[in-house]
VEXFI-431141 format. One record per residue (C-alpha): x, y, z. Coordinates in steps of 0.1 Angstrom, whole numbers, padded with zeros to 4 digits, always signed. Example, Ala and Ser with C-alpha at 12.3 -4.5 7.8 and 13.67 -1.06 7.14 Angstrom:
2
+0123-0045+0078 +0137-0011+0071 
# end
This chain:
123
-0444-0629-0398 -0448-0599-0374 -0414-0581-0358 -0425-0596-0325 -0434-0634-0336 -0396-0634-0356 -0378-0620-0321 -0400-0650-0303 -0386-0670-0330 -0352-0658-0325 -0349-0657-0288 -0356-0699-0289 -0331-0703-0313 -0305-0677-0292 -0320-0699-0258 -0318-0732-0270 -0279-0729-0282 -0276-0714-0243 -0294-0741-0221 -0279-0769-0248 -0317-0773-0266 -0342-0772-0231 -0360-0738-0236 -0390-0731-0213 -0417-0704-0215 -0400-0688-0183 -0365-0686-0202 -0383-0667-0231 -0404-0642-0206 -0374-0636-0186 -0350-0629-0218 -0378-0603-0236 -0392-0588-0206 -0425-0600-0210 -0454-0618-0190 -0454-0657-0194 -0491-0650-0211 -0477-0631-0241 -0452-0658-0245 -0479-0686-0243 -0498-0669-0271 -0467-0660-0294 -0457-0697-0287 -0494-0710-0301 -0492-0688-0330 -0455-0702-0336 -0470-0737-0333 -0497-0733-0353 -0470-0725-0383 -0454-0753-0377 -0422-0735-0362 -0420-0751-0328 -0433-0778-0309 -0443-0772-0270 -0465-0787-0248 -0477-0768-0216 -0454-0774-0187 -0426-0789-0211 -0398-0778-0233 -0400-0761-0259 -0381-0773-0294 -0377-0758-0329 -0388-0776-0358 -0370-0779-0387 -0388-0753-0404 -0381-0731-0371 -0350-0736-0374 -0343-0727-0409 -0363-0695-0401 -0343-0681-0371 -0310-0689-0389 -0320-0663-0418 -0332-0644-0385 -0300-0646-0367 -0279-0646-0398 -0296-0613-0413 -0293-0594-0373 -0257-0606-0376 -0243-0594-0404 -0265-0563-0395 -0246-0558-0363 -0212-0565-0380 -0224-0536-0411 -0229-0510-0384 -0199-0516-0365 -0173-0516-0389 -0185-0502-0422 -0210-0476-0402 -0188-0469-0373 -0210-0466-0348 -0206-0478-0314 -0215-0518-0306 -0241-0505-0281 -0259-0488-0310 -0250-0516-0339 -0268-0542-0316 -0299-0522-0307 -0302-0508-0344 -0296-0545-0363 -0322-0551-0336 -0352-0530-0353 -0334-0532-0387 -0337-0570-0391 -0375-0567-0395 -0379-0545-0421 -0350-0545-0445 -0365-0558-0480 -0342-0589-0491 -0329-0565-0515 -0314-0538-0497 -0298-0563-0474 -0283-0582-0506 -0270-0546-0517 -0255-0536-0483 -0240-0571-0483 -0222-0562-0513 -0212-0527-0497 -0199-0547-0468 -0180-0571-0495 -0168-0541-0516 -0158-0516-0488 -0120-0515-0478 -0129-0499-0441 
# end
């Protein structure tokens, strides 16, 4: 999945905890900063995977698989966030807006590794 379907998938998620499970294509634009077009594509592709289920002019919901997926999502931009903060140092500004780019391209086993840095480190 591309860097910008997972943030798609991860802005639902982030939204539908928010507004108690009622997400709507404007919710999404608004949230990204992008034009309700790119959102109605992004959504069809997410569909199409069987991520989410939407109908035009309705809600949108995760499906089960969707919702396993932007858990890891969420889960691996969190610990992220927290592994840049207090075993990096850096500032929370900069921990969110790296964990941000960082959650996309991390291979499964450098994150496992820094998860054991994090586990290991007595910072």
């Amino acid at each position: 999945m591309t860097q910008s379907l997972e943030d798609y998938l991860e802005t639902v998620s982030f939204l539908a905890d928010e507004c108690g499970g009622a997400v709507r294509l404007t919710d999404i634009a608004s949230r990204l900063g992008v034009s309700k077009p790119s959102v109605f594509t992004a959504l069809k592709i997410l569909e199409g995977r069987g991520l989410l289920e939407h109908e035009r002019y309705r809600t949108i919901t995760l499906t089960e698989k969707g919702e396993t997926e932007a858990a890891e999502i969420r889960d691996r931009h969190t610990f992220l966030t927290v592994f840049l903060k207090k075993v990096v140092g850096v500032s929370p500004d900069t921990a969110e807006k790296d964990a941000c780019k960082m959650e996309h391209l991390l291979s499964a086993e450098t994150l496992q590794k820094m998860k054991f840095l994090a586990q290991n480190c007595k910072k």
